[in-house]
BAFI-3210 file (N, C-alpha, C; in Angstrom, 3 decimals, decimal comma, padded with zeros to 6 digits):
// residues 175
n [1|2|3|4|5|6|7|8|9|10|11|12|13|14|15|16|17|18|19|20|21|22|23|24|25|26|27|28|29|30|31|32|33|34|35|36|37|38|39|40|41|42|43|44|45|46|47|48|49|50|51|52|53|54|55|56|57|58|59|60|61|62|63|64|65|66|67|68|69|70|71|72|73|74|75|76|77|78|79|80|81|82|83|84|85|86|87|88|89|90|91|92|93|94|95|96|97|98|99|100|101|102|103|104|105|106|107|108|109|110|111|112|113|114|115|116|117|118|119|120|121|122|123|124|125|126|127|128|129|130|131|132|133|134|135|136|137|138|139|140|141|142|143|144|145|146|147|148|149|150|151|152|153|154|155|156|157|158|159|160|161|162|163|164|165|166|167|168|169|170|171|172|173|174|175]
n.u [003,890|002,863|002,085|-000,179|-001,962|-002,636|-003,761|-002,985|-001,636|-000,450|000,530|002,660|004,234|004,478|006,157|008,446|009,302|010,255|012,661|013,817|014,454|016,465|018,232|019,780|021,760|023,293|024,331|027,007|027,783|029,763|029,406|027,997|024,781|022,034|019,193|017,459|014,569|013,596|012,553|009,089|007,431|005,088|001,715|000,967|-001,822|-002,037|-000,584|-000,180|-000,822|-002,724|-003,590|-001,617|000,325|002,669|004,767|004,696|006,933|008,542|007,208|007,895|010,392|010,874|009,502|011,051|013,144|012,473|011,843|014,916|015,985|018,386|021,111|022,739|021,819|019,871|016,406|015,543|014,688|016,716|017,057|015,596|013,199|014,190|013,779|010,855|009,951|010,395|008,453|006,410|008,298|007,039|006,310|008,794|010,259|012,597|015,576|017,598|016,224|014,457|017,109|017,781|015,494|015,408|017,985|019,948|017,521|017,685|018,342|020,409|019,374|019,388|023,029|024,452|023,771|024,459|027,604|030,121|028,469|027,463|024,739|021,139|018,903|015,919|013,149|009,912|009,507|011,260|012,335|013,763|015,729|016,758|015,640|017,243|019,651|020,085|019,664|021,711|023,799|023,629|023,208|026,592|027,517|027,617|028,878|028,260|029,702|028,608|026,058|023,374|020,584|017,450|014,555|011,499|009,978|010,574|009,869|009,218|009,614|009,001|011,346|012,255|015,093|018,036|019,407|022,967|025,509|028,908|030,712|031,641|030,025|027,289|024,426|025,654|027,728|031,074|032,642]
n.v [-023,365|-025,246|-024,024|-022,576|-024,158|-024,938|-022,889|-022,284|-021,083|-022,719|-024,404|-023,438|-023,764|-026,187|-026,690|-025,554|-026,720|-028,810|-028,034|-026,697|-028,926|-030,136|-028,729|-027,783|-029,983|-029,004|-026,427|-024,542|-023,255|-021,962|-019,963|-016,893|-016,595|-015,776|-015,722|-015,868|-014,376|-015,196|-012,305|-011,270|-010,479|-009,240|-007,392|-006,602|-007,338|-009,592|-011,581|-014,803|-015,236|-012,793|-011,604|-011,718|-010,173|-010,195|-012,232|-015,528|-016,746|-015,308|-015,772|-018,431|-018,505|-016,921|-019,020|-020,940|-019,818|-019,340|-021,841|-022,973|-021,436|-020,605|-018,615|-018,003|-017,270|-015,139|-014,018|-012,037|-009,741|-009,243|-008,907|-006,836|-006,932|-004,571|-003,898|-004,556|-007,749|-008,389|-010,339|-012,716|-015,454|-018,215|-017,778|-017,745|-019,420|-020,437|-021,392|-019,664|-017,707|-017,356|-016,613|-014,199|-013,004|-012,141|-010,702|-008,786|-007,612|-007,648|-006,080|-005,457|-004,716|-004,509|-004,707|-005,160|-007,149|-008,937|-009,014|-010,693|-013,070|-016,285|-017,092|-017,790|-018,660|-018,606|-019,867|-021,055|-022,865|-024,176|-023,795|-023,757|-022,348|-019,924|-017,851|-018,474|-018,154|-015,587|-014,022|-015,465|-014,598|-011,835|-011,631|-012,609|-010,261|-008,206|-008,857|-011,567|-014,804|-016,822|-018,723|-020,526|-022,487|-022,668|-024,682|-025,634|-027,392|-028,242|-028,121|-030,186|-030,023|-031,185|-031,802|-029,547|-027,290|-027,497|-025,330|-025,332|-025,675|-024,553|-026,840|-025,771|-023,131|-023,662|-022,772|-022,096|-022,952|-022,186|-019,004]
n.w [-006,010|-004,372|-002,312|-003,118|-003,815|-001,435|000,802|003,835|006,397|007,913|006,482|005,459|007,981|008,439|006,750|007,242|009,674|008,532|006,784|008,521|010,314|008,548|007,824|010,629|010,863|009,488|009,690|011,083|014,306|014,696|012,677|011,025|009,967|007,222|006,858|004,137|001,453|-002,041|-003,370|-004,416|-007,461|-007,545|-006,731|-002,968|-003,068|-004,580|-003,441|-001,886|000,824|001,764|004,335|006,137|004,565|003,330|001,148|000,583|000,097|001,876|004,271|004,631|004,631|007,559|009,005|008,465|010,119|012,778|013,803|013,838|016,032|016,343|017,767|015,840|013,643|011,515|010,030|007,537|004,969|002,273|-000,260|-002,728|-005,387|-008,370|-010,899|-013,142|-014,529|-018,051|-018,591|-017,245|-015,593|-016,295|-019,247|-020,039|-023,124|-023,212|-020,751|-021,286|-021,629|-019,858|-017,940|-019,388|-018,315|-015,623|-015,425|-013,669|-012,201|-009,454|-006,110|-003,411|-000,070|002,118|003,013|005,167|006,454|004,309|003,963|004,195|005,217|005,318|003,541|003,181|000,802|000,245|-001,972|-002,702|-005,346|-007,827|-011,261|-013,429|-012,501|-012,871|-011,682|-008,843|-008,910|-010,742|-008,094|-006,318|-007,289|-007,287|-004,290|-003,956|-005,015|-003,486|-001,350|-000,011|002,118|001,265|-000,746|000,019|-001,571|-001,294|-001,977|-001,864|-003,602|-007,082|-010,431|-012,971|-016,423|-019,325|-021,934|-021,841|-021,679|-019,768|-017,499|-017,320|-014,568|-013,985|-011,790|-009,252|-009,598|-008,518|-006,578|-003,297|-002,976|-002,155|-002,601]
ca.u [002,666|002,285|001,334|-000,827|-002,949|-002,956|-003,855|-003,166|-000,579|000,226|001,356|004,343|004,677|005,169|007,494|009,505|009,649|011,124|013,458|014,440|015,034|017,657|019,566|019,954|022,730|024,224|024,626|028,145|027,268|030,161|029,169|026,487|024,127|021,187|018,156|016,799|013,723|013,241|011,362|008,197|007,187|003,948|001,322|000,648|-003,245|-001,609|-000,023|-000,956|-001,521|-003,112|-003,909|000,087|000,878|004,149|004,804|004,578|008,573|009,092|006,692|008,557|011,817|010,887|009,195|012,454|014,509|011,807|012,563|015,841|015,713|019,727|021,076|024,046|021,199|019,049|016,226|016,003|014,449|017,436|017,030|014,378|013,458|013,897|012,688|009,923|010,349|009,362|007,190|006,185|009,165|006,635|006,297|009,684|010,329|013,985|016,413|018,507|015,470|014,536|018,116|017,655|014,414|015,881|018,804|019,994|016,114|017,678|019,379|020,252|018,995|020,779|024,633|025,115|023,370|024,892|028,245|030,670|027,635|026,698|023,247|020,429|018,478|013,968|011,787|008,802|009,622|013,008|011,809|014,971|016,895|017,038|016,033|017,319|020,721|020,447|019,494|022,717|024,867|023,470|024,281|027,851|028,243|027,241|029,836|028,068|030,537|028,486|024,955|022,589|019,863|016,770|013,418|010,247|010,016|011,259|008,968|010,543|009,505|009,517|011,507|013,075|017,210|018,632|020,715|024,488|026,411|030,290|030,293|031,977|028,934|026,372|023,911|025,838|029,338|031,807|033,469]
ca.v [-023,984|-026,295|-022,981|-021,988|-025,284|-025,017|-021,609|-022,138|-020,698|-024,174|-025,644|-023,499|-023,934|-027,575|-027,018|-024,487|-027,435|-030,025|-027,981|-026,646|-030,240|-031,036|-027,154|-027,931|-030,737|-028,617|-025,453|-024,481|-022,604|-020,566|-018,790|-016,510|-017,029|-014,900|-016,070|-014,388|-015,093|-014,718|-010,949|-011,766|-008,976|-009,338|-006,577|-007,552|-007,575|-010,807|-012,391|-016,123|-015,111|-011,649|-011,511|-011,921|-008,822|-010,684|-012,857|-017,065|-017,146|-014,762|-016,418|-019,579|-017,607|-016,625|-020,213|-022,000|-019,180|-019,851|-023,499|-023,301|-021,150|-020,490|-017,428|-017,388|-017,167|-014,246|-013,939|-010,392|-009,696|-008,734|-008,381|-006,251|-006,357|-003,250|-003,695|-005,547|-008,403|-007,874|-010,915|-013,843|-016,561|-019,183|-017,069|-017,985|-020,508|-021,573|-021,335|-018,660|-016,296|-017,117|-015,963|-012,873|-012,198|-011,703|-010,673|-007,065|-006,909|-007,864|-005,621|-006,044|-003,723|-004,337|-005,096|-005,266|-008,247|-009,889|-008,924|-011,835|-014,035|-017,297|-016,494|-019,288|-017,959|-019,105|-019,989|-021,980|-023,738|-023,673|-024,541|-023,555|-021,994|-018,467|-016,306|-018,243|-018,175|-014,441|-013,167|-015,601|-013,480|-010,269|-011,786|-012,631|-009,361|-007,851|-009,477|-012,705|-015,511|-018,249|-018,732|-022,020|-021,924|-023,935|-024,802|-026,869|-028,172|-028,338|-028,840|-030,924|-029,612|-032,145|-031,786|-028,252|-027,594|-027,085|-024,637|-025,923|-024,410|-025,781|-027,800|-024,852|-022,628|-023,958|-021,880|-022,700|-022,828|-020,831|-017,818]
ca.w [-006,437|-003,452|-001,326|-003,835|-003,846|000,271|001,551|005,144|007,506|009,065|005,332|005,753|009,364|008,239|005,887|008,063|010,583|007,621|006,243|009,581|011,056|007,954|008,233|011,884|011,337|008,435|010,234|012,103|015,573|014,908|011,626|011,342|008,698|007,287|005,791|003,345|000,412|-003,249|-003,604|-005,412|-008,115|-007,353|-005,528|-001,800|-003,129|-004,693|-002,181|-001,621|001,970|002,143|005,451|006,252|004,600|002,851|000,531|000,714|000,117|003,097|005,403|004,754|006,077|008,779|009,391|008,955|011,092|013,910|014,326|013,911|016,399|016,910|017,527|014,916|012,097|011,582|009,270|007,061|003,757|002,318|-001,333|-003,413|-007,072|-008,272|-011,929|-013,584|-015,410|-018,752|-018,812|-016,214|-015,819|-016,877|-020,119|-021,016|-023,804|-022,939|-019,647|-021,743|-021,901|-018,070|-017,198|-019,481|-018,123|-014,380|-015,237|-013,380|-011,463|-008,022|-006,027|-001,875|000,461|003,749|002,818|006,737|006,993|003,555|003,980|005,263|006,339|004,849|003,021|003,039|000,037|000,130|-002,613|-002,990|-006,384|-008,770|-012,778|-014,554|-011,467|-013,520|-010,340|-007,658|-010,189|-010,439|-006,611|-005,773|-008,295|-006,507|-002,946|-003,818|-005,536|-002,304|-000,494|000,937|001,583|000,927|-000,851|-000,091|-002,410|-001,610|-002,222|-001,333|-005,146|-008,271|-011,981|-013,976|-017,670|-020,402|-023,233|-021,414|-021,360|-018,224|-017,171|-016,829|-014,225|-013,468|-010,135|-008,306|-009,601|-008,048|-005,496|-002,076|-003,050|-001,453|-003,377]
c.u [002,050|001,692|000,307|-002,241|-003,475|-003,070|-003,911|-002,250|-000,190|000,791|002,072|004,928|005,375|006,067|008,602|010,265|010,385|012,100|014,297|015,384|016,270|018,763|020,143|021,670|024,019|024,684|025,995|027,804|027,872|030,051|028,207|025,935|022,991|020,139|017,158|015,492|013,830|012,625|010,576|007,810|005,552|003,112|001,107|-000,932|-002,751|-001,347|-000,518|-001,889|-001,225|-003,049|-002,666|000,272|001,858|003,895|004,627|006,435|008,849|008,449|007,535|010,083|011,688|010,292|009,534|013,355|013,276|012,040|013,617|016,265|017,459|019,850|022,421|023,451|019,783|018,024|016,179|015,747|015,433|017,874|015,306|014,204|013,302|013,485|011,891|010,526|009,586|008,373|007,431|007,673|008,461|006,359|007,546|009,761|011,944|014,679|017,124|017,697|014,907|015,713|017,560|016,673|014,954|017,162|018,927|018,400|016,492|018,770|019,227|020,148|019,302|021,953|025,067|025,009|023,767|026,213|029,064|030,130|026,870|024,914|022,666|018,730|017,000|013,261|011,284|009,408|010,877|011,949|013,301|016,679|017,241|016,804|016,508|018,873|021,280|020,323|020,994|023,762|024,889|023,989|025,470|028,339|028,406|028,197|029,680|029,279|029,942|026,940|024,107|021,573|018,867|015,174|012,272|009,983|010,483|010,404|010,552|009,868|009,888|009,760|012,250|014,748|017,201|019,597|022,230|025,250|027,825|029,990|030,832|030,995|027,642|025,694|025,042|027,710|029,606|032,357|035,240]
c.v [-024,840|-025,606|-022,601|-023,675|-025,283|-023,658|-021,788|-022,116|-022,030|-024,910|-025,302|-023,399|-025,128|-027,508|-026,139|-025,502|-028,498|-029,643|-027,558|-027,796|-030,676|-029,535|-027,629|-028,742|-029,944|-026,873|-025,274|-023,393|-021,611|-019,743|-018,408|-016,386|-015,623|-015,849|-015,460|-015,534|-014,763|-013,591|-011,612|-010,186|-008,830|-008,547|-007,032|-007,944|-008,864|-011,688|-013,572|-016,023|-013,354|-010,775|-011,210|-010,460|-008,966|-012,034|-014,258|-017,443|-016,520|-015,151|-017,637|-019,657|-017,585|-018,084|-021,459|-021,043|-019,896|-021,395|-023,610|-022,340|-021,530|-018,807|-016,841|-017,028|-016,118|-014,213|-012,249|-010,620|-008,538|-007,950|-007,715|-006,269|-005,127|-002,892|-004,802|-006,421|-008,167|-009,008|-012,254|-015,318|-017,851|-018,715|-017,642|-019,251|-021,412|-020,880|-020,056|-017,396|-015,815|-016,327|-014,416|-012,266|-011,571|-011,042|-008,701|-006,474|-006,666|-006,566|-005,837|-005,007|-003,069|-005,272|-005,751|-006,733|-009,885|-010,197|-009,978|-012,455|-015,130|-017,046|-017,997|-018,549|-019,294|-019,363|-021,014|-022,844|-022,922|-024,575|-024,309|-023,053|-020,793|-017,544|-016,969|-017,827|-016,244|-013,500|-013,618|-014,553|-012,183|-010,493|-011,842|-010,894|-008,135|-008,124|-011,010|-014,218|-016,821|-017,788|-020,031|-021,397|-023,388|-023,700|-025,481|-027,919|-027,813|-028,933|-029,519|-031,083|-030,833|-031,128|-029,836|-028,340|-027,275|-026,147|-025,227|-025,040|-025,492|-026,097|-026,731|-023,589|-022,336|-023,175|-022,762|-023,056|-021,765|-020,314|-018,258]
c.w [-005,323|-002,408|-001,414|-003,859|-002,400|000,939|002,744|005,125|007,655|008,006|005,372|006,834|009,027|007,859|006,151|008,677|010,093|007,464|007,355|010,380|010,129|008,061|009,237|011,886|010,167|008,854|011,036|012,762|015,136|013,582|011,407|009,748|008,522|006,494|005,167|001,926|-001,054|-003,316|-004,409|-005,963|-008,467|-006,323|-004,689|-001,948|-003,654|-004,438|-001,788|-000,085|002,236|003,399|006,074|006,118|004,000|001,890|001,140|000,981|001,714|004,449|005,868|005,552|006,870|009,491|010,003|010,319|012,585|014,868|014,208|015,253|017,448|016,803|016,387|013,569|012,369|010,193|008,471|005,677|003,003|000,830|-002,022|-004,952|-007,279|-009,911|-012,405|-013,850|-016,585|-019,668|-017,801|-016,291|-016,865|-018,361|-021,170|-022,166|-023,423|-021,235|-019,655|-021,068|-020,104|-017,401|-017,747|-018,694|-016,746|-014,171|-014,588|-012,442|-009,924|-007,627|-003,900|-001,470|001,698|003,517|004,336|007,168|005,695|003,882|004,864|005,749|005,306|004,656|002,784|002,542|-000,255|-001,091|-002,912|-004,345|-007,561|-009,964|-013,359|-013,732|-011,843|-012,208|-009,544|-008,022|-009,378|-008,786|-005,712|-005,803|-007,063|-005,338|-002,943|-004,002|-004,452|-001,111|000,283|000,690|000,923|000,655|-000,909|-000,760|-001,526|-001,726|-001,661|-002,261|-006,408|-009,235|-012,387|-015,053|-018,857|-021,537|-023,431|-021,336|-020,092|-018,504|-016,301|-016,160|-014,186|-011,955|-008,862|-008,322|-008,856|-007,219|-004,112|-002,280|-002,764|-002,665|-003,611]
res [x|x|x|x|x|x|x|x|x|x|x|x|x|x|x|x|x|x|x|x|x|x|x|x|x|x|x|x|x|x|x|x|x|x|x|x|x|x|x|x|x|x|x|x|x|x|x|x|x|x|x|x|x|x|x|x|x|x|x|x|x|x|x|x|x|x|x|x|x|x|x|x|x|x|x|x|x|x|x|x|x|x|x|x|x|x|x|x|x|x|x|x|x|x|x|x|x|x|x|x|x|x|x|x|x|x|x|x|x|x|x|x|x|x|x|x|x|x|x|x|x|x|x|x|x|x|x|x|x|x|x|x|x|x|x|x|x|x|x|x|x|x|x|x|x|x|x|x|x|x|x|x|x|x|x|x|x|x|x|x|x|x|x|x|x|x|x|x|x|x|x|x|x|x|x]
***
Protein backbone atom coordinates (compact mmCIF):
# COMPACT_ATOMS: atom_id res chain seq x y z
CA UNK A 1 0.00 0.00 0.00
CA UNK A 2 2.82 2.44 0.67
CA UNK A 3 4.00 1.74 -3.14
CA UNK A 4 0.74 2.13 -4.23
CA UNK A 5 0.26 5.71 -2.70
CA UNK A 6 3.97 6.62 -4.25
CA UNK A 7 4.39 5.60 -7.84
CA UNK A 8 7.99 6.32 -8.23
CA UNK A 9 11.01 4.11 -8.81
CA UNK A 10 13.15 5.98 -6.14
CA UNK A 11 10.37 5.04 -3.18
CA UNK A 12 11.70 1.60 -3.48
CA UNK A 13 15.17 2.54 -4.14
CA UNK A 14 14.75 4.05 -0.63
CA UNK A 15 13.48 1.35 0.89
CA UNK A 16 15.98 -1.13 -0.79
CA UNK A 17 18.66 1.18 0.80
CA UNK A 18 16.85 0.84 4.58
CA UNK A 19 16.30 -2.51 4.61
CA UNK A 20 19.58 -3.18 2.97
CA UNK A 21 21.56 -1.10 5.65
CA UNK A 22 19.88 -3.42 8.64
CA UNK A 23 20.46 -7.12 6.45
CA UNK A 24 24.02 -6.00 6.08
CA UNK A 25 24.95 -6.57 9.91
CA UNK A 26 22.67 -9.72 9.94
CA UNK A 27 24.11 -11.45 7.05
CA UNK A 28 27.11 -14.22 7.49
CA UNK A 29 29.70 -13.78 4.42
CA UNK A 30 30.02 -17.36 4.51
CA UNK A 31 26.44 -18.52 3.65
CA UNK A 32 24.85 -17.93 0.56
CA UNK A 33 21.56 -16.51 0.61
CA UNK A 34 18.86 -15.92 -2.13
CA UNK A 35 16.42 -13.31 -2.28
CA UNK A 36 13.47 -13.92 -3.52
CA UNK A 37 9.65 -11.93 -3.59
CA UNK A 38 6.08 -12.73 -2.94
CA UNK A 39 4.58 -13.66 -6.79
CA UNK A 40 1.76 -11.24 -7.18
CA UNK A 41 -1.41 -12.84 -9.04
CA UNK A 42 -1.97 -9.97 -10.66
CA UNK A 43 -1.68 -9.16 -14.80
CA UNK A 44 1.55 -7.09 -15.58
CA UNK A 45 -1.21 -4.47 -17.14
CA UNK A 46 -1.61 -4.19 -13.22
CA UNK A 47 1.49 -3.79 -11.97
CA UNK A 48 2.04 -0.71 -9.67
CA UNK A 49 4.97 0.05 -11.93
CA UNK A 50 4.10 -0.77 -15.55
CA UNK A 51 6.77 0.61 -17.14
CA UNK A 52 9.15 -1.97 -15.02
CA UNK A 53 7.61 -4.85 -16.54
CA UNK A 54 7.54 -6.67 -12.81
CA UNK A 55 5.94 -6.47 -9.99
CA UNK A 56 6.49 -3.73 -6.83
CA UNK A 57 7.55 -6.87 -4.51
CA UNK A 58 10.20 -7.92 -7.11
CA UNK A 59 11.53 -4.51 -7.78
CA UNK A 60 12.04 -4.20 -4.10
CA UNK A 61 14.32 -7.51 -4.41
CA UNK A 62 16.30 -6.69 -6.55
CA UNK A 63 16.58 -3.10 -4.77
CA UNK A 64 17.69 -4.62 -1.54
CA UNK A 65 20.14 -7.31 -3.41
CA UNK A 66 21.70 -4.13 -5.18
CA UNK A 67 22.79 -2.41 -2.03
CA UNK A 68 23.70 -5.13 -0.37
CA UNK A 69 25.67 -5.67 -2.95
CA UNK A 70 27.66 -8.98 -1.57
CA UNK A 71 28.42 -11.67 -3.51
CA UNK A 72 27.23 -14.62 -1.16
CA UNK A 73 23.50 -13.33 -1.89
CA UNK A 74 21.84 -13.58 -5.15
CA UNK A 75 18.57 -12.22 -6.09
CA UNK A 76 16.08 -14.74 -8.30
CA UNK A 77 12.37 -14.84 -8.58
CA UNK A 78 12.15 -18.05 -7.34
CA UNK A 79 8.62 -18.90 -6.64
CA UNK A 80 5.43 -18.70 -9.02
CA UNK A 81 1.75 -18.89 -8.22
CA UNK A 82 0.48 -21.39 -10.07
CA UNK A 83 -3.28 -21.16 -9.16
CA UNK A 84 -5.68 -18.38 -8.57
CA UNK A 85 -6.85 -17.47 -5.49
CA UNK A 86 -10.34 -17.90 -5.34
CA UNK A 87 -10.92 -14.45 -4.02
CA UNK A 88 -8.63 -11.27 -3.06
CA UNK A 89 -6.77 -11.80 0.50
CA UNK A 90 -8.45 -8.59 1.62
CA UNK A 91 -11.77 -10.44 0.83
CA UNK A 92 -11.13 -12.69 3.59
CA UNK A 93 -13.12 -12.39 6.83
CA UNK A 94 -10.76 -14.30 9.27
CA UNK A 95 -6.82 -15.43 9.26
CA UNK A 96 -8.19 -19.16 8.90
CA UNK A 97 -9.81 -18.32 5.51
CA UNK A 98 -6.61 -16.12 4.44
CA UNK A 99 -4.52 -19.30 5.08
CA UNK A 100 -7.12 -21.39 3.14
CA UNK A 101 -7.26 -18.99 0.49
CA UNK A 102 -3.33 -19.43 -0.36
CA UNK A 103 -3.05 -22.48 0.60
CA UNK A 104 -1.30 -25.06 -2.25
CA UNK A 105 -1.12 -21.71 -4.99
CA UNK A 106 2.74 -21.44 -4.55
CA UNK A 107 4.98 -23.55 -6.10
CA UNK A 108 9.16 -22.88 -6.66
CA UNK A 109 10.52 -22.71 -9.91
CA UNK A 110 14.29 -22.85 -9.57
CA UNK A 111 15.07 -25.56 -6.69
CA UNK A 112 18.85 -24.80 -7.58
CA UNK A 113 18.72 -21.63 -6.19
CA UNK A 114 16.39 -22.69 -2.99
CA UNK A 115 18.00 -25.70 -2.17
CA UNK A 116 20.47 -25.47 0.97
CA UNK A 117 20.48 -21.57 0.81
CA UNK A 118 19.12 -19.30 3.40
CA UNK A 119 15.99 -17.64 1.58
CA UNK A 120 15.19 -13.82 2.34
CA UNK A 121 11.53 -13.92 1.26
CA UNK A 122 9.94 -9.79 -0.19
CA UNK A 123 6.67 -8.32 0.28
CA UNK A 124 5.36 -4.96 0.45
CA UNK A 125 2.80 -5.41 3.37
CA UNK A 126 1.98 -8.63 5.83
CA UNK A 127 -2.05 -8.24 7.21
CA UNK A 128 -2.51 -11.69 8.63
CA UNK A 129 0.89 -13.28 7.38
CA UNK A 130 -1.32 -16.03 5.32
CA UNK A 131 0.93 -15.74 2.06
CA UNK A 132 4.10 -14.86 3.38
CA UNK A 133 3.15 -18.14 5.90
CA UNK A 134 2.39 -20.23 2.88
CA UNK A 135 5.35 -19.28 0.14
CA UNK A 136 7.68 -20.05 3.45
CA UNK A 137 6.00 -23.60 3.70
CA UNK A 138 6.71 -24.00 -0.15
CA UNK A 139 10.44 -22.78 0.31
CA UNK A 140 11.17 -25.21 3.10
CA UNK A 141 9.40 -27.91 1.27
CA UNK A 142 11.77 -27.21 -1.49
CA UNK A 143 14.63 -27.74 0.54
CA UNK A 144 15.59 -24.10 1.73
CA UNK A 145 17.48 -24.12 5.02
CA UNK A 146 16.38 -21.10 6.35
CA UNK A 147 13.40 -18.60 5.49
CA UNK A 148 13.52 -14.64 6.63
CA UNK A 149 10.31 -13.23 5.91
CA UNK A 150 10.02 -9.47 5.65
CA UNK A 151 8.23 -6.57 4.81
CA UNK A 152 8.00 -2.70 4.53
CA UNK A 153 4.59 -2.73 6.69
CA UNK A 154 2.26 -4.39 8.47
CA UNK A 155 -1.97 -3.31 8.90
CA UNK A 156 -2.92 -3.78 12.01
CA UNK A 157 -6.85 -4.73 11.63
CA UNK A 158 -9.04 -3.93 14.54
CA UNK A 159 -10.86 -6.39 16.20
CA UNK A 160 -8.98 -9.22 13.61
CA UNK A 161 -7.35 -12.74 15.20
CA UNK A 162 -3.99 -13.31 14.51
CA UNK A 163 -2.47 -16.08 13.30
CA UNK A 164 -0.51 -18.08 16.15
CA UNK A 165 2.46 -19.77 15.09
CA UNK A 166 4.86 -21.70 17.93
CA UNK A 167 8.12 -19.63 18.45
CA UNK A 168 10.12 -22.19 16.38
CA UNK A 169 7.47 -21.55 13.47
CA UNK A 170 8.01 -18.41 12.71
CA UNK A 171 9.11 -17.13 8.96
CA UNK A 172 13.09 -17.21 9.49
CA UNK A 173 13.62 -20.04 11.71
CA UNK A 174 15.83 -22.69 10.88
CA UNK A 175 14.41 -26.25 9.97
Amino acid sequence: MILTKRKHAEVIRGFGEAIAADLTAMLDEHENYTITHVPTDEAPEKYLFPEFGRSATELLAEAIHKQLNMSNVRVAAVLAQTHEKARKQHACDTDRARLANVAGIYEVCMRELVWGRRLILVDDIVTSGATMEECRQTLFEAGARSVMGLAIARTNRMNAAKVILAEDEWPGSAV
